[in-house]
Each structure stands twice: as structure tokens, then as C-alpha cells.
N, C-alpha and C positions, 0 to 999 in steps of 0.2 A: 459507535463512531468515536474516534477518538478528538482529546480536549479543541486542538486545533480546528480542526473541523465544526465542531459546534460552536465554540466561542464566534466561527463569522458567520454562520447559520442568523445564532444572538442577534448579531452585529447588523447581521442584514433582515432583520424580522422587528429590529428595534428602529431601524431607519426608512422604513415602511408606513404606508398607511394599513397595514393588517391588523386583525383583531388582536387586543391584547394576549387571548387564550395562546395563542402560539408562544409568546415571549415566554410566558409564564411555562407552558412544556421543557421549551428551549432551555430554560434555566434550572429546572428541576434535573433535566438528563447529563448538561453542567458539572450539576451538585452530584449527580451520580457517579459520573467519567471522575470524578476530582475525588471521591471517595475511593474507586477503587485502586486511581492510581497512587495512592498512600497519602494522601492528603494535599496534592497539589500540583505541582512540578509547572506550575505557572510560572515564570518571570516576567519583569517587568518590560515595558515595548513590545517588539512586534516577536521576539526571540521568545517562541515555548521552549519548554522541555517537557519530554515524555521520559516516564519509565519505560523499564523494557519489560516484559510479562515474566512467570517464572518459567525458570526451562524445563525442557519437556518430563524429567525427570520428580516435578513439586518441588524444588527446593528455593531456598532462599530470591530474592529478585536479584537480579545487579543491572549495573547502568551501564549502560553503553556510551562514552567517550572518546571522540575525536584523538582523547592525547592519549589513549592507549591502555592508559594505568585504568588497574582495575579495582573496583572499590567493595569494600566488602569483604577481602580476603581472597588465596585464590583457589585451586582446587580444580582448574579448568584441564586439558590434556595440553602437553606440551608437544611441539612439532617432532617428530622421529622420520625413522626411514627405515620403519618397518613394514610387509606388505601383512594385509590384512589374512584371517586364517579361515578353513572351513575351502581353499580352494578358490576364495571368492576373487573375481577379478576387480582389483582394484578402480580399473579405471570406471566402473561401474558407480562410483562412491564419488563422486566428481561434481561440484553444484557451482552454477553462474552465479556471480551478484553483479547487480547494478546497480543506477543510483549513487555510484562512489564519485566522492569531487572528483574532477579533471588532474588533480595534482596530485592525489591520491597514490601515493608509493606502495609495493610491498612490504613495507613496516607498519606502515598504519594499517594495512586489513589483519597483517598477522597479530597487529595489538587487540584487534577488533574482536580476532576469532580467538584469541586467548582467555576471552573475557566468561568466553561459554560455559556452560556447566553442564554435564553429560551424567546420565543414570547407568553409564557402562564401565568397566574396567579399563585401566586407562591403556592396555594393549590393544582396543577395537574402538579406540575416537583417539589415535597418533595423528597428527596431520603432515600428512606427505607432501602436500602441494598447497602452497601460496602465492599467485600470484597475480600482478596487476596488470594489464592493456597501458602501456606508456600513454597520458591523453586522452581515455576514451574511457572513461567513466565506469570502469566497470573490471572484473576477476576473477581468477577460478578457485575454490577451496577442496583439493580434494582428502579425504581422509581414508583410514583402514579397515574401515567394516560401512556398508551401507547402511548398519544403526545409526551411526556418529552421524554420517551425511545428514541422515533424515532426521533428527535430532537439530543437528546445524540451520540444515532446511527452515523448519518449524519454528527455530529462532530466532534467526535474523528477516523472513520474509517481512514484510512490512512495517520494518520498525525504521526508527528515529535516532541517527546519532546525534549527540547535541555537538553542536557549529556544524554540522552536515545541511544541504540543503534541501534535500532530496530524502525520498523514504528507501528503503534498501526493498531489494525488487528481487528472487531467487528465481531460480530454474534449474533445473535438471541440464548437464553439459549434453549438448545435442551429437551426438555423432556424426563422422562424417560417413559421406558413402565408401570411401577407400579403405575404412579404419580410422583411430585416431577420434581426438576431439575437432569440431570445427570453432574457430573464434569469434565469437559472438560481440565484436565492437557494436555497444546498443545505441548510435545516432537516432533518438528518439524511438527506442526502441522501449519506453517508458516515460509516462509523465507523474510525477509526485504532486500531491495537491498545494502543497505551499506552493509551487509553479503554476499551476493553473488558478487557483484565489489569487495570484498577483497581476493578473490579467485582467485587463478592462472589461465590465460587464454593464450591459444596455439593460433597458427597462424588461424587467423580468415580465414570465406569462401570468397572466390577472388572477391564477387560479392556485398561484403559490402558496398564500395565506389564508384558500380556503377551509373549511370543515372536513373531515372525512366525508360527510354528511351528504355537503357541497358538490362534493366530487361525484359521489355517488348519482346523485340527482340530474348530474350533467351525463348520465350514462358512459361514466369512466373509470378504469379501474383505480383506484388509491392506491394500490402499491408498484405496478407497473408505470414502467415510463418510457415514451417513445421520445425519443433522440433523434433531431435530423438535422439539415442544411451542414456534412460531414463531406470533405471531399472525397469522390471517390477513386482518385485515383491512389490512394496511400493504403495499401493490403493490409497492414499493421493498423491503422485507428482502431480498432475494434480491442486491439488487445493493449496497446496503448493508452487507453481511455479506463479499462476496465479495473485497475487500481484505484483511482481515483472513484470510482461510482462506488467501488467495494468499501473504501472509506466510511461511507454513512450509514452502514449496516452489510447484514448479510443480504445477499444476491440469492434467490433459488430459479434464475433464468437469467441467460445472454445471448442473446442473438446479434449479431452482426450481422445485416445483409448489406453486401461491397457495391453490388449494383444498382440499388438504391441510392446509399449512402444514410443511411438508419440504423440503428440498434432500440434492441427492447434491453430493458433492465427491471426484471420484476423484485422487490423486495421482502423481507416478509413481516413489515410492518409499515402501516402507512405514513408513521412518525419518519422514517427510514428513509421513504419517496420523497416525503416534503422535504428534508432536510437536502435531499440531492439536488432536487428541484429548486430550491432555494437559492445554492449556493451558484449551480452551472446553469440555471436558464442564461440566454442571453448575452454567457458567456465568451469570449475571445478565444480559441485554443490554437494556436500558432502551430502551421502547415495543416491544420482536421479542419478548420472551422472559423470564419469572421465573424457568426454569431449563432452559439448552439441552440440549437431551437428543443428544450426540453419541455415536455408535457405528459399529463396521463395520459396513457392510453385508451382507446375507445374500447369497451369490450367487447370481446371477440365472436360472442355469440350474435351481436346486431349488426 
């Protein structure tokens, strides 16, 4: 999980009557996120900063910035108008972002994607396509070999530009049935967690701050979590939602079932459960949910 995420995990396990043994976890995993992101990238109030990971290639880290400039030097591929080689069809090399401000120009994504550092030759990660949805939060980046894409992909998928408010959300450009790409304007077609932590959240379930232990004894699974009270009429919640759960660890299950109005989330640690459970019991999530009803789930064998 990244630092944002736990710091209100923290926040909400410190403003609890829970045992102190969680605070103490919460803050040791803290001290871990804040190590690996090179020592901090905290600032002061309610504005994080995150690093950005290094790119796919091991090399150095760089930041990702709003204003474009890129720190650290550069070395990233510049934009051409070449097609990529080996026969390959370009438009295959085509990736969605979301998650962009609303104001959000074609200069700022192309500052964005400048910033990347590729393990390829800079003839097979040219970028051919930059461009942004006028108001609609969101772009297409396509480049000249599907390395560079996937590369690109891997990079920017759930990071953090700093003054961004939203986490960048990728996808593979969906095709249309005639040809052609289809345009993906994402109206809640993603919700980032600083968006949902800012939303009002009710008395969480009593079993938030229990033990693993605890959990167990109430015949429930610890790292699975059942999610309900979700509208059902919105087909997208399920995938809407699923960044945000992916937040507090790795996921190795997702289920959405639409006619219910439920999803499972298993994780694969129970540290990983509590902290989702923690943060979105209870929670607000505007057009899914007036109050998320999160909890372990019963195991499946009784």
C-alpha cells in the first residue's frame, strides 16, 4: 500500500478505540512505504507526494510532475512519426490513461510521457500519438513497438502526479467493432483513493480492529472481504471500485456479482484486509454506495 493510504489507515486506527497492536503494525508498514520510497516524499497538510517506481527497464527513479520538467536528466524517447518495425501494426501500441485533471491539455500528458525511461532503442518507444479528450479527464498515448506501450503501461498505471488529484488509471485502447479505436471519455469510469478518503465515512464494522486471531474465531476469512449495499444498477462499480481495494495490497480474487450488488476482494495478507476494511467500511462512495458495507467474509466451506 502506498504512503497515502496508510497514513489514514494510521489516522483512522489512532482515532479508534482499537487495540493498540494495530497502530503499532500501521506504523511500522509507514516506516517501511517511507523507506522504500527514498526517504519520504511526505509533505506538509493534507498534499502527499509519491515517488514514481523505477521503470521497467531498473534504472534510475524520476518524479513525475504536473509541470512537465523532468528531474533528474533526460534520456526518455522523444515524440516522431515513425511507424514501428517487424510489420507490427501500430495502432496495436495504443494505451488509455485516466485519472487526468479535467483541464488537462496535450502538453501536459506529452510532458508526462517525456518523463519515461524505456529499456528499448529509441526507434521502438517514438511516440506517435498524444492526445487529450477536451474535459473528460482522460488520453490516448500511442507509441512504435508494443514494447514501449507496455513499458509505458507498467509505468504510469497507478501512480501519482504531484498537484494531480487522481491516480493515473491505464488501459489497453479498446477497439471498435468497425475498426478504429473507440473513445473511452471515463465519467466515473475510475475512482482514485484520495476521492474516496474524502468522503464521509459512518461508524465502521466492529471487527475492523480485530486480531487475525479474532477473525478467525468468528468463522471468517482474514484476507477476504465481502463488499455490499453497492448499487446495482451501475455495470462498471465493480471495476470502478477495484483500484482503489488494489491500493492496500495485492488482490489474488475479484468478484463482482451486478445482481446482487457485492464483490469479494481476497487479499493475500491479512494486514492488507484490515487496512481496506479500515479505511472503506462505512464509507460514502458517490453513485455505488451511501454506506459500503465492508466485512470478512464467512468461509466458504460453512
Amino acid at each position: 500500500a502506498d504512503i497515502t493510504v496508510l497514513l489514514a489507515a494510521y489516522v483512522a486506527a489512532v482515532q479508534s478505540d482499537g487495540p493498540r497492536t494495530v497502530c503499532d503494525i500501521l506504523h511500522e508498514q509507514l516506516m517501511q512505504a517511507r523507506e522504500r520510497g527514498g526517504g519520504g516524499g511526505v509533505s506538509g497538510g493534507d498534499d502527499y507526494r509519491r515517488h514514481s517506481p523505477r521503470h521497467p527497464s531498473g534504472g534510475e527513479r524520476f518524479q513525475v510532475l504536473g509541470t512537465a520538467s523532468l528531474v533528474g536528466g533526460g534520456g526518455g524517447c522523444g515524440v516522431g512519426h515513425t511507424g514501428g518495425g517487424g510489420g507490427m501494426r501500430t495502432d496495436d501500441a495504443r494505451i488509455f490513461v485516466g485519472g487526468l485533471p479535467h483541464d488537462c491539455v496535450d502538453e501536459d500528458l506529452a510532458a508526462l510521457a517525456e518523463q519515461l525511461q524505456f529499456s528499448l532503442p529509441r526507434s521502438k518507444c517514438r511516440l506517435l500519438e498524444c492526445r487529450v479528450l477536451p474535459n473528460k479527464g482522460c488520453g490516448y498515448l500511442k507509441y512504435s513497438s508494443w514494447d514501449a506501450a507496455e513499458e509505458a503501461f507498467n509505468a504510469l498505471q497507478g501512480r501519482q502526479v504531484e498537484g494531480w488529484q487522481s491516480l493515473l488509471r491505464v488501459q489497453w485502447a479498446a477497439p471498435k467493432q468497425g475498426g478504429g479505436h473507440e473513445e473511452r471519455p471515463p465519467p466515473q469510469a475510475y475512482l482514485s483513493v484520495s476521492e474516496v478518503l474524502a468522503q464521509p465515512q459512518g461508524p465502521p464494522d466492529r471487527l475492523c480492529y480485530a486480531s487475525q486471531a479474532e477473525v478467525e474465531a468468528q468463522g471468517l476469512e482474514p484476507t477476504r472481504l465481502f463488499v455490499g449495499q453497492m448499487a446495482r444498477d451501475v455495470s462498471g462499480a465493480g471495476q470502478m471500485l477495484r483500484p482503489v481495494f488494489e491500493s492496500f495490497g495485492h488482490i489474488t480474487e475479484w468478484r463482482w456479482v451486478q445482481d446482487k450488488g457485492v464483490l469479494y476482494a481476497n487479499y493475500s495478507s491479512f494486514f492488507e484486509a484490515q487496512a481496506a476494511m479500515q479505511a472503506l467500511s462505512s464509507r460514502a462512495i458517490p453513485g455505488i454506495s451511501k454506506s459500503l458495507n465492508v466485512k470478512y467474509s464467512q468461509h466458504r466451506g460453512s
